[in-house]
NUTILO-166403 format. One line per field, with one value per residue (C-alpha): residue in three letters; x, y, z. Coordinates in steps of 0.05 Angstrom, whole numbers, plus 32768, in hexadecimal, padded with zeros to 4 digits. Example, Ala and Ser with C-alpha at 12.3 -4.5 7.8 and 13.67 -1.06 7.14 Angstrom:
2
papa = (ALA, SER) .
u = (80F6, 8111) .
v = (7FA6, 7FEB) .
w = (809C, 808F) .
***
This chain:
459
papa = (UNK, UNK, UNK, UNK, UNK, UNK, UNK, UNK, UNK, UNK, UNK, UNK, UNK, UNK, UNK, UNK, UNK, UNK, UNK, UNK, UNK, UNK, UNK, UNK, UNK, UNK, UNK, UNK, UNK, UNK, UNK, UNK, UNK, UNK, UNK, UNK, UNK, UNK, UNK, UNK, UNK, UNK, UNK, UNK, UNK, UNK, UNK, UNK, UNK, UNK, UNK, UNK, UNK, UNK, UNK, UNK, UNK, UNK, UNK, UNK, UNK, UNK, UNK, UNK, UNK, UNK, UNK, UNK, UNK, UNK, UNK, UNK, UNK, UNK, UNK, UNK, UNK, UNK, UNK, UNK, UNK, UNK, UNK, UNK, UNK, UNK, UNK, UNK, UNK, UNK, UNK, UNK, UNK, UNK, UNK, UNK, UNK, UNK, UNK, UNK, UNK, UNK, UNK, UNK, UNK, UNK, UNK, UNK, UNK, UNK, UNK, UNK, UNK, UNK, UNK, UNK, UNK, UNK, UNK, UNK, UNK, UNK, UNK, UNK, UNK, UNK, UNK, UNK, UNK, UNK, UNK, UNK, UNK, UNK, UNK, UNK, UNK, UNK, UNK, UNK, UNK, UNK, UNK, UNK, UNK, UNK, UNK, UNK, UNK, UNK, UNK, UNK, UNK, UNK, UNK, UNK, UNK, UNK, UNK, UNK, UNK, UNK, UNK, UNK, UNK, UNK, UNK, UNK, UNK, UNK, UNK, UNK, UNK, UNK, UNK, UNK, UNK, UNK, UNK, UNK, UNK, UNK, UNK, UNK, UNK, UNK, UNK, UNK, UNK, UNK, UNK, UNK, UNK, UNK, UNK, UNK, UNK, UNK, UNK, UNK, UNK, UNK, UNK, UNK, UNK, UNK, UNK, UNK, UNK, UNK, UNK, UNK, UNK, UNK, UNK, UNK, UNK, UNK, UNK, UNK, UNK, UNK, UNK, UNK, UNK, UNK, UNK, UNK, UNK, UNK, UNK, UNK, UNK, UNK, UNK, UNK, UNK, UNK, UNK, UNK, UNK, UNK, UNK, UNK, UNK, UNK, UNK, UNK, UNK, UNK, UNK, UNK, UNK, UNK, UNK, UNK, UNK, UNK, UNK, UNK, UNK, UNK, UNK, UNK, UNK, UNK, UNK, UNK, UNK, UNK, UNK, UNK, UNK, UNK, UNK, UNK, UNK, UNK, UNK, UNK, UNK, UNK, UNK, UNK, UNK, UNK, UNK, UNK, UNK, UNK, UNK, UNK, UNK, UNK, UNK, UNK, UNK, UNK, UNK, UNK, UNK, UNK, UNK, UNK, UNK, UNK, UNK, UNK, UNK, UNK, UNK, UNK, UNK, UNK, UNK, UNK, UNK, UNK, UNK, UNK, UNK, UNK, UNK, UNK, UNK, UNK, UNK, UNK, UNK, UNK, UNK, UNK, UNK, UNK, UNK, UNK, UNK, UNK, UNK, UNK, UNK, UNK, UNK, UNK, UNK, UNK, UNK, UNK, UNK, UNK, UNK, UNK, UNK, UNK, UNK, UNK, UNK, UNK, UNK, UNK, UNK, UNK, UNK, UNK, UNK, UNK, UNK, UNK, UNK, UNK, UNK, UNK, UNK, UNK, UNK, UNK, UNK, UNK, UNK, UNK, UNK, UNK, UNK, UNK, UNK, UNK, UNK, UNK, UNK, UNK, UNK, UNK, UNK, UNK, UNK, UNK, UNK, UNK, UNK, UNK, UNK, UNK, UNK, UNK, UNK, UNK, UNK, UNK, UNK, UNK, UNK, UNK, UNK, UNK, UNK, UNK, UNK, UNK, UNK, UNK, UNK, UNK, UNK, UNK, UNK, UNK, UNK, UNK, UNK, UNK, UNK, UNK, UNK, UNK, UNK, UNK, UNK, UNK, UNK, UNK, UNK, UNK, UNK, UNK, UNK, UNK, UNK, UNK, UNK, UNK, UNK, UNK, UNK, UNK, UNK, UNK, UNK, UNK, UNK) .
u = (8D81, 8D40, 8D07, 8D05, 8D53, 8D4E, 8D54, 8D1C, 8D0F, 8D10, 8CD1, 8CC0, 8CF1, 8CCD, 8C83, 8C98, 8CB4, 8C7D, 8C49, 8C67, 8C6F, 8C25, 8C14, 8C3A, 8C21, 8BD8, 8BE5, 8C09, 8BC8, 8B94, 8BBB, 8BB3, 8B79, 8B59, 8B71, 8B5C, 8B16, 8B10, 8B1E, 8AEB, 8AB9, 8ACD, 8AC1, 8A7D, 8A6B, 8A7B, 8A4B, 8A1B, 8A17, 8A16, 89D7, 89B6, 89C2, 89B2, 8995, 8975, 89B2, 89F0, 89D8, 89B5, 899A, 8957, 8956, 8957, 892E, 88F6, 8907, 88ED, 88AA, 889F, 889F, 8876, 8844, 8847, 886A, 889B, 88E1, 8905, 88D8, 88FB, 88CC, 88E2, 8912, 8939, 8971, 8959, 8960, 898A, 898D, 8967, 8929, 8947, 8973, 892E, 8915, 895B, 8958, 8911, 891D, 894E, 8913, 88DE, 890F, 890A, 8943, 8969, 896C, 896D, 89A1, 89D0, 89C4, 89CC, 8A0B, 8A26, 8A12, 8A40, 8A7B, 8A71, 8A69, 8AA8, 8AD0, 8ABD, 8AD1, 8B0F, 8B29, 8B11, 8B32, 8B73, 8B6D, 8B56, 8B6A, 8BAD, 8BE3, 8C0B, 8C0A, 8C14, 8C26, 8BE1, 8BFD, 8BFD, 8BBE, 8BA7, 8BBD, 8BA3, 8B5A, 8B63, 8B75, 8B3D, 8B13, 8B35, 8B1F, 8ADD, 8ACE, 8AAF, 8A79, 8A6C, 8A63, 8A24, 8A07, 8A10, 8A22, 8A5F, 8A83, 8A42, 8A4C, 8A9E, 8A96, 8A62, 8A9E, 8AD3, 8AAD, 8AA5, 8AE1, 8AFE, 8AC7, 8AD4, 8B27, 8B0B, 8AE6, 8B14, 8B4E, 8B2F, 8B2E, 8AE7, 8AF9, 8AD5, 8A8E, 8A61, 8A8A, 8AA9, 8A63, 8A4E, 8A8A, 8A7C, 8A35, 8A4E, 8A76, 8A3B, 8A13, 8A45, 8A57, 8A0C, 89F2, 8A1B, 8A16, 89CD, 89C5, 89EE, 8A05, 8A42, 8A77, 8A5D, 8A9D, 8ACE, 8A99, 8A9B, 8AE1, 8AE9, 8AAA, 8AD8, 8B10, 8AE3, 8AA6, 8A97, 8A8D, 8A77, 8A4B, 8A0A, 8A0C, 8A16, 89DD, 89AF, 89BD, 89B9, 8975, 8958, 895D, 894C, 890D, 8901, 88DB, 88A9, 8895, 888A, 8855, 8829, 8857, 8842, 885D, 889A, 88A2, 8895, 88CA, 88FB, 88E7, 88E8, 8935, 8949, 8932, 895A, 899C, 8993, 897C, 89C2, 89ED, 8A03, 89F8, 8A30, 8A3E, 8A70, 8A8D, 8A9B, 8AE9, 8B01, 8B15, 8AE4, 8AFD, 8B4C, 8B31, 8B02, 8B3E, 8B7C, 8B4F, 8B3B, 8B80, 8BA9, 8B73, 8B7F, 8B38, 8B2A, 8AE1, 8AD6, 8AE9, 8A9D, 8AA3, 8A59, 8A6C, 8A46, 8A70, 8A4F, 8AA0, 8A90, 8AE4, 8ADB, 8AA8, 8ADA, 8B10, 8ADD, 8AD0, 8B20, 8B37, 8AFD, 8B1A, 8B62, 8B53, 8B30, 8B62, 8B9A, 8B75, 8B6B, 8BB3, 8BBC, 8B96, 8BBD, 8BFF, 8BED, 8BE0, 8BC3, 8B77, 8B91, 8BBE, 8B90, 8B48, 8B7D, 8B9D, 8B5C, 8B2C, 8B66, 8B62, 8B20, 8B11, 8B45, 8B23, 8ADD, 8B00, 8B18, 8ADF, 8A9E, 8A63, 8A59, 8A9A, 8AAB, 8AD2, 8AA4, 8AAE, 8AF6, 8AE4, 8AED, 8B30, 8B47, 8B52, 8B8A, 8BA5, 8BB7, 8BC9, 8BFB, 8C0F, 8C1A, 8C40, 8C7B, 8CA4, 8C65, 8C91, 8CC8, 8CCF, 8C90, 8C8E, 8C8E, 8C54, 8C2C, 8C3F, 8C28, 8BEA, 8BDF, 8BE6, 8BB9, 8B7E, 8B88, 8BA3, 8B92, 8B51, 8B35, 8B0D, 8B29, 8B69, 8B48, 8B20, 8B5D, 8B8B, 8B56, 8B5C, 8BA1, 8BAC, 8B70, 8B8F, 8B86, 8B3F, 8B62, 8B85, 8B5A, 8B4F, 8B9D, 8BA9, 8B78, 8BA9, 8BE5, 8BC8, 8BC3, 8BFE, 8C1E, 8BF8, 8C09, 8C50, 8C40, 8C21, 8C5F, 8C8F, 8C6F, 8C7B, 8CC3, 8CD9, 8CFE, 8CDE, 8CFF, 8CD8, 8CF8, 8CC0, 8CE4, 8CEA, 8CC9, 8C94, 8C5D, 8C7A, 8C58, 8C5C, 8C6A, 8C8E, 8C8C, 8C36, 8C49, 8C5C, 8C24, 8C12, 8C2A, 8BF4, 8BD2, 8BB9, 8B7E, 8B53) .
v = (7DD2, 7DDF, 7DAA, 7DA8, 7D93, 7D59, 7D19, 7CE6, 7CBA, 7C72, 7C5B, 7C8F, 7C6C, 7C33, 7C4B, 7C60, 7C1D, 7BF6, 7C30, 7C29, 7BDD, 7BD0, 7C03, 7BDD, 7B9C, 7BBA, 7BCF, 7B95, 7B6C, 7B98, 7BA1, 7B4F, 7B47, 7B73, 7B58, 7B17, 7B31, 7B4D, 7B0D, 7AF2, 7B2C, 7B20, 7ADA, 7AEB, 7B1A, 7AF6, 7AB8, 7AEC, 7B00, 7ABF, 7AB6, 7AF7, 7ADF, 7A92, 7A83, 7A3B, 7A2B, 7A04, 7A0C, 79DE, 7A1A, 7A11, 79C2, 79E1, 7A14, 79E3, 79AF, 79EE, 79FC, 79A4, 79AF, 79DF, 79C5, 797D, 7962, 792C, 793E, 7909, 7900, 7913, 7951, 7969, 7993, 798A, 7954, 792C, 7949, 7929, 794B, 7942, 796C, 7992, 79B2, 79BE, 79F3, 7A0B, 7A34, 7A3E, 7A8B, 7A90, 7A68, 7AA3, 7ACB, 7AA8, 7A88, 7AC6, 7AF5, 7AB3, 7A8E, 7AD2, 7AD2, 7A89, 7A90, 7AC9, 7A9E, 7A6C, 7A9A, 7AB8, 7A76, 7A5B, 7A92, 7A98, 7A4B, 7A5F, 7A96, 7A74, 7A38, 7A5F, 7A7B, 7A46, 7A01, 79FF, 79F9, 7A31, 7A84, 7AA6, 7ADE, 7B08, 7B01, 7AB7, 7AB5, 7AE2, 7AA7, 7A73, 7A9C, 7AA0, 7A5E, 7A41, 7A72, 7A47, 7A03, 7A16, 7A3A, 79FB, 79F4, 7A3C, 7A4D, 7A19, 7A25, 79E9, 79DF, 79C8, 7A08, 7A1A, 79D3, 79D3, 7A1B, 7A00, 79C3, 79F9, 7A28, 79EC, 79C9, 7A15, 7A19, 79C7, 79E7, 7A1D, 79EB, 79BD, 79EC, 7A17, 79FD, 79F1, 7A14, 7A4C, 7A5B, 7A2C, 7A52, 7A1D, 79F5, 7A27, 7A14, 79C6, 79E1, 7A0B, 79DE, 79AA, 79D4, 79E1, 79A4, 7982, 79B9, 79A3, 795D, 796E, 7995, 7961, 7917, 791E, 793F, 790C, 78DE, 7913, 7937, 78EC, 78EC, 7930, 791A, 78D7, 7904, 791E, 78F7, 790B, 794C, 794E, 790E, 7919, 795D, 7956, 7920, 794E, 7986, 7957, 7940, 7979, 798B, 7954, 795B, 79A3, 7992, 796F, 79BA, 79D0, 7995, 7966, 7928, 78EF, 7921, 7932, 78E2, 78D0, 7903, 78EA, 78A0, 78B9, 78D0, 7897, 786C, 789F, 7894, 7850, 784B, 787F, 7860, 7831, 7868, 7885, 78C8, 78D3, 7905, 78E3, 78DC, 78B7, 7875, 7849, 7873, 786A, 7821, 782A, 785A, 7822, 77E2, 7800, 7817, 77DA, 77A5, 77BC, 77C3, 77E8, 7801, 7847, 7852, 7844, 787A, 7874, 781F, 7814, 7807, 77C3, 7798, 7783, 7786, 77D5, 77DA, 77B7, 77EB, 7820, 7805, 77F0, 7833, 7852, 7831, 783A, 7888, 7889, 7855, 7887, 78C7, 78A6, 7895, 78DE, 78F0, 78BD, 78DA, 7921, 794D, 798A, 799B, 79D3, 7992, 795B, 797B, 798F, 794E, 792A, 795D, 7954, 7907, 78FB, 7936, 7908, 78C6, 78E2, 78FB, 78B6, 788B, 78B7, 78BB, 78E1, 790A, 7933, 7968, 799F, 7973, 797B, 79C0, 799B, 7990, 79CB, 79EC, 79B2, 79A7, 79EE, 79F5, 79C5, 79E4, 7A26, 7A0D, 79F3, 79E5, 79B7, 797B, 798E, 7954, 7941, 7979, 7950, 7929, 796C, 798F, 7951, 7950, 7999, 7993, 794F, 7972, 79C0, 79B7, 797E, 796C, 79A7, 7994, 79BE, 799E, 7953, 7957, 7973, 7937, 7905, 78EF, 78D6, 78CD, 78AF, 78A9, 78F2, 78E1, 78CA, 790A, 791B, 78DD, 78CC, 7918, 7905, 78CB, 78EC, 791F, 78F1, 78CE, 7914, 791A, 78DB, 78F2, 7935, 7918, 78EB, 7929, 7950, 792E, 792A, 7967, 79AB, 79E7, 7A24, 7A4C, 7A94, 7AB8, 7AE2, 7B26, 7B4B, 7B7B, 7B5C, 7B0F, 7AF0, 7AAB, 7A75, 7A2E, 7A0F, 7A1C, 79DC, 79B1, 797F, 799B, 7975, 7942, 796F, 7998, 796B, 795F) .
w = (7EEA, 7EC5, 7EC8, 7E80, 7E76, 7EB0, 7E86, 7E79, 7EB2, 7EAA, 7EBD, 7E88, 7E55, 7E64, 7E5F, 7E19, 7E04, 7E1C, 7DFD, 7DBB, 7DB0, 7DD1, 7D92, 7D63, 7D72, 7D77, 7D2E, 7D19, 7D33, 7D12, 7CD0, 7CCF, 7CEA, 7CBC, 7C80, 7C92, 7CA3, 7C61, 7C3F, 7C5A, 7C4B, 7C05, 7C09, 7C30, 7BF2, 7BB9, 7BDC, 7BEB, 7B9C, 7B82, 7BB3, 7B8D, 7B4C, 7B4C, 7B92, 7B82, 7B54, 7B71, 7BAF, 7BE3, 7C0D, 7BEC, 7C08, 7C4A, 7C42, 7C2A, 7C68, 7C8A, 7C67, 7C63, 7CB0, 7CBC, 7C85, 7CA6, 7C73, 7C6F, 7C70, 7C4F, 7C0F, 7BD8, 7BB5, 7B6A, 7B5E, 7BA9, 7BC3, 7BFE, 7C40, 7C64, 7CA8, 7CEB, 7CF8, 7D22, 7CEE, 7CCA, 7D03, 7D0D, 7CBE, 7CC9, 7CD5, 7C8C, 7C66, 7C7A, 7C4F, 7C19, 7BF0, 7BE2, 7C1C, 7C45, 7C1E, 7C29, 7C7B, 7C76, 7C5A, 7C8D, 7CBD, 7CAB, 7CA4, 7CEC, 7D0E, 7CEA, 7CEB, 7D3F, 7D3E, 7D23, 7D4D, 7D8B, 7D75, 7D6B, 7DB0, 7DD9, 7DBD, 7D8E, 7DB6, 7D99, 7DA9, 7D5A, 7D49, 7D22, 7CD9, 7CE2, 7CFF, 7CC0, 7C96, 7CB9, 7CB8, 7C6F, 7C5E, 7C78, 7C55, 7C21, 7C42, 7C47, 7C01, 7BE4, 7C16, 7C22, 7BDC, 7BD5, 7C19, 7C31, 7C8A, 7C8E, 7C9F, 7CD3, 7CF5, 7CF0, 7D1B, 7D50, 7D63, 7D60, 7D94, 7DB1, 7DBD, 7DD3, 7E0D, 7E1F, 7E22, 7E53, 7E75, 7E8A, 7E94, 7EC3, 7F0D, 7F34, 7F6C, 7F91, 7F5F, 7F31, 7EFE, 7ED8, 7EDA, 7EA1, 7E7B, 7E76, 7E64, 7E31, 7E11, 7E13, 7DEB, 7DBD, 7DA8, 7DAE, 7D7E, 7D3B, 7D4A, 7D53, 7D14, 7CE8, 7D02, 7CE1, 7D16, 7D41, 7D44, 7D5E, 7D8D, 7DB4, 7DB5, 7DD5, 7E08, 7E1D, 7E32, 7E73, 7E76, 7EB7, 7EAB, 7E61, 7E4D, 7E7A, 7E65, 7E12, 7E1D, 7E46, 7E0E, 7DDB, 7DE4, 7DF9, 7DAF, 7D9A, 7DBF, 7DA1, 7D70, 7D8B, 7DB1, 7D64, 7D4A, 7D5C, 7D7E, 7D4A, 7D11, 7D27, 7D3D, 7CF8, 7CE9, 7D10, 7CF2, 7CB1, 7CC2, 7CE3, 7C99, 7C77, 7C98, 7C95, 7C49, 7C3E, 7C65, 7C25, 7BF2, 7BCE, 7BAB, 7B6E, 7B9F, 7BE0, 7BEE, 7C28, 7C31, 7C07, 7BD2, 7BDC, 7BE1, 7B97, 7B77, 7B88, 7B75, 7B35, 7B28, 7B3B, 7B26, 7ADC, 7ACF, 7A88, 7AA3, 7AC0, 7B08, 7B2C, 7B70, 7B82, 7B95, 7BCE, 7C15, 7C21, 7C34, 7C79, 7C76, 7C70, 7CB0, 7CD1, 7CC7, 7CD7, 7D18, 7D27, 7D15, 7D3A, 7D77, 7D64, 7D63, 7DA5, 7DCC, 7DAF, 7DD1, 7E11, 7E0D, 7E00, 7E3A, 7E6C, 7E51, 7E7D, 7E3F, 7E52, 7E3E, 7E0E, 7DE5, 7DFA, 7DD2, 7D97, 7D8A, 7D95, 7D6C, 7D30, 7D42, 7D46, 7D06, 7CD3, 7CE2, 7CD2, 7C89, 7C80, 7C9E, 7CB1, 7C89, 7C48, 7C49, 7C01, 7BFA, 7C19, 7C5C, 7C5E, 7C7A, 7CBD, 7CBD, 7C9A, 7CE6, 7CFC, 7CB8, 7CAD, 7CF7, 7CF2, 7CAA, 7CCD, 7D0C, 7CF2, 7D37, 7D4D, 7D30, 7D04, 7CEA, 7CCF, 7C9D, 7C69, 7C7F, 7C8B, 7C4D, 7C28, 7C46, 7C3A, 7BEA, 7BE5, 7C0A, 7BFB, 7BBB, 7B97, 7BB9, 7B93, 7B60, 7B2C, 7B33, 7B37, 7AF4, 7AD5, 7AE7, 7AEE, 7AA1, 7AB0, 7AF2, 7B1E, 7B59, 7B64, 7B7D, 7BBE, 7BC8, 7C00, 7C2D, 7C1D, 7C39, 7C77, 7C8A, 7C7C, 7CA7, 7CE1, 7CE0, 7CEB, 7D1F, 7D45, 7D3B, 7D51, 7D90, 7D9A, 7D92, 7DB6, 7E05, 7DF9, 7DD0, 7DF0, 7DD8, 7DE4, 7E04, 7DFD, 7DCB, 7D94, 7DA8, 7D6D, 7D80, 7D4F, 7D67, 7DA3, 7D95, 7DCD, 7DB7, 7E01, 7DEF, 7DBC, 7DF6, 7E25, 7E66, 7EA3, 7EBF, 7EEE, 7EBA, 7EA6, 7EDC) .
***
C-alpha cells in the first residue's frame, strides 16, 4: 500500500481539531476585540475634536492646566481667578498635568483625554481578567468594554478625572487580586505585588480624595500586608512636592487645601445626586410644598452624618464578614470594591453623574453575568435603567417638569445596586454551579468561577 493512501493518523485528526478551533477562537477574539477597540477610538476622536474646536469651552481641562502654571508661579491654588472654577484637588494633582499644561489647552486637553481612555480602558480589561469572578466569552467582554464607554462619556467628554482615577483603582484592585492569590513561597516575588498594588491604589486616592472610602475597605481585607505600604506610598507623594518649591509654599498649599475641603464640605451643587438628594427630592415631593425643588440645600442634619457614619460601618462590618466567610481573594476585592464603590455613590462627597463612572464596572458586570444570582434580576435590571438610562441628563430634564422624582434615579439605582449585591453575596456560598463550560469553540466561560473559594484561599 502506497504512503499516500495510508489513512490519517489520529494524533493527526487531532492536531487538526485543536489547530482549527484555537483559529477560530483567535478570530472570534480579535473580531470582538477589535470592534470594541474601535468604539472607543471613536469615542477618543470625537473628544479629541471637540478639544480642537472649543478647548476652554465645557471643559475643566483649562482649571487644571492653570493649577499647573499657579504652581510654578507661586501662586495660590485655591483662590478663585476669573474666568476658572475653584480647584479643588491636592497639589499633587497640580504637578501630576504639569507636562499636558506645557502644551497648552488644546494639544494638552487631547493627550489629556487619551490619557484617560488608556488608563480606564487598562482598568477595565485587567479588571475583567483578574477580579470578576466569571471567565466570558470575547463578545461579552466587547459589550461590557463598550458599555462603559457608555458610563464614562459624561466625564470624558469635559475632561474631567473620573475615568483616569476609576482606572488607577481598577489596576489596582487587579494587582491587590494577584497579590494575595499568589503564595510567598520560594522568591521576594510576591513582595512586588503588595507593592504594586500599593501604588496603585495610593495614586488616585492621592490625585483626588474621592475613591478614598472603598480603597480603605479593600486595605482592611489584608492589613498586614497592604496598610504600611499604601501609607509609605501615600506619603511619599504627598511629600513630592515639597522637592518642587520652597517648603513654606507648598505648606501654605497644602493649608490652603485643607481650608478648601473644609469650607466645601457643606457646599452643594444643582447636580449632586446621592442620598441628600433622595432625601431633598421625597421631602419636597411628599411635604406638598408649591416652591421649586432647592438641590443645592446644604447637608447640615446631624441625623444624615449619622447615617453616613452607620452605613460606613455597616459596609465595612459586612466585608469583614465577607472575608471570615472564606471567599477567595478573586470574590472577596469584587464584592468589597462593588460594596465599598455603591456606598461612596450614595454617601461620599460631591458625587454627580460624571462620578457614577465608578461603578459602571460592577453594575454592568453584574448586568452581563446573568447566572451570578438568578434571582435578583429584577433588582439588577432596575438598577441598570435608573443609572444608565434615566440618570442621563437628557432623559431627566425631559421628565423633570412632571415627574421630580427622576432626580433620584441615580442614588435610588446605587442602592438598588447594593442590595443585589448583598443577595448576590448571600447566593453565592450556597448555590451549585455547574461547572461543565459550553462546548462552542468561541465559548469559554466558567460558572463554578461565580462560586467563593474555600478558606485557604485568602491568606
Amino acid at each position: 500500500m502506497k504512503a499516500h493512501s495510508l489513512p490519517v493518523s489520529p494524533s493527526k485528526l487531532y492536531r487538526r481539531w485543536r489547530d482549527g478551533v484555537t483559529t477560530e477562537r483567535r478570530s472570534c477574539f480579535r473580531l470582538s476585540l477589535r470592534l470594541a477597540l474601535i468604539v472607543w477610538l471613536v469615542l477618543g476622536v470625537a473628544v479629541s475634536i471637540r478639544t480642537l474646536v472649543r478647548p476652554d469651552k465645557h471643559t475643566v481641562f483649562p482649571i487644571f492646566a492653570a493649577s499647573a502654571e499657579h504652581w510654578w508661579n507661586n501662586c495660590s491654588l485655591y483662590e478663585l481667578y476669573p474666568g476658572l472654577d475653584r480647584f479643588r484637588y491636592p497639589p499633587v494633582f497640580a504637578l501630576f498635568v504639569t507636562p499636558f499644561s506645557i502644551l497648552g489647552l488644546t494639544v494638552g486637553g487631547i493627550l489629556w483625554s487619551w490619557l484617560s481612555i488608556t488608563v480606564f480602558v487598562a482598568g477595565l480589561w485587567q479588571y475583567l481578567g483578574d477580579v470578576v469572578p466569571s471567565v466570558w466569552t470575547p463578545q461579552r467582554k466587547a459589550v461590557f468594554l463598550m458599555l462603559c464607554g457608555l458610563g464614562a462619556l459624561r466625564g470624558l467628554w469635559n475632561a474631567q478625572s473620573n475615568a483616569l482615577i476609576t482606572g488607577f483603582v481598577l489596576l489596582g484592585a487587579a494587582a491587590l487580586v494577584r497579590a494575595a492569590t499568589r503564595r510567598p513561597a520560594p522568591a521576594a516575588r510576591p513582595l512586588s505585588d503588595w507593592w504594586l498594588a500599593a501604588m496603585l491604589l495610593a495614586t488616585p486616592v492621592c490625585l483626588k480624595l474621592t475613591p478614598a472610602a472603598p480603597v480603605l475597605l479593600l486595605v482592611m481585607l489584608w492589613p498586614r500586608q497592604l496598610a504600611w505600604r499604601l501609607l509609605v506610598v501615600t506619603a511619599g507623594l504627598f511629600l513630592l512636592p515639597f522637592l518642587t518649591r520652597p517648603f513654606p509654599l507648598v505648606l501654605d498649599q497644602y493649608r490652603g487645601w485643607i481650608d478648601h475641603l473644609m469650607e466645601s464640605g457643606h457646599v452643594r451643587w444643582i447636580g449632586f445626586r446621592d442620598g441628600w438628594t433622595i432625601w431633598l427630592v421625597l421631602h419636597h415631593c411628599l411635604g406638598g410644598e408649591s416652591s421649586s425643588l432647592c438641590l443645592h440645600e446644604p447637608m447640615d442634619s446631624s441625623w444624615y452624618h449619622l447615617v453616613q457614619l452607620a452605613t460606613a460601618a455597616a459596609v465595612l462590618g459586612w466585608c469583614l464578614w465577607q472575608r471570615r466567610r472564606a471567599a477567595g481573594p478573586r470574590w472577596l476585592v469584587h464584592v468589597t470594591l462593588s460594596m465599598g464603590l455603591a456606598w461612596l455613590m450614595l454617601f461620599g462627597p460631591a458625587v454627580e453623574h460624571a462620578t457614577y463612572v465608578f461603578l459602571a464596572p460592577p453594575l454592568l458586570w453584574a448586568f452581563l453575568e446573568p447566572r451570578a444570582w438568578p434571582h435578583g434580576r429584577g433588582l439588577i435590571w432596575a438598577s441598570f435603567t435608573l443609572i444608565m438610562v434615566l440618570g442621563w441628563g437628557a432623559v431627566t430634564r425631559l421628565l423633570l417638569p412632571n415627574w421630580p422624582i427622576v432626580l433620584t434615579a441615580l442614588p435610588a439605582g446605587s442602592a438598588l445596586f447594593a442590595l443585589w449585591l448583598i443577595g448576590y453575596a448571600q447566593n453565592a456560598s450556597r448555590s451549585e454551579w455547574p461547572t461543565n463550560a459550553e462546548r462552542s469553540p468561541c465559548y469559554a466561560e466558567r460558572s463554578d468561577a461565580l462560586r467563593p473559594a474555600p478558606a485557604a484561599a485568602v491568606p
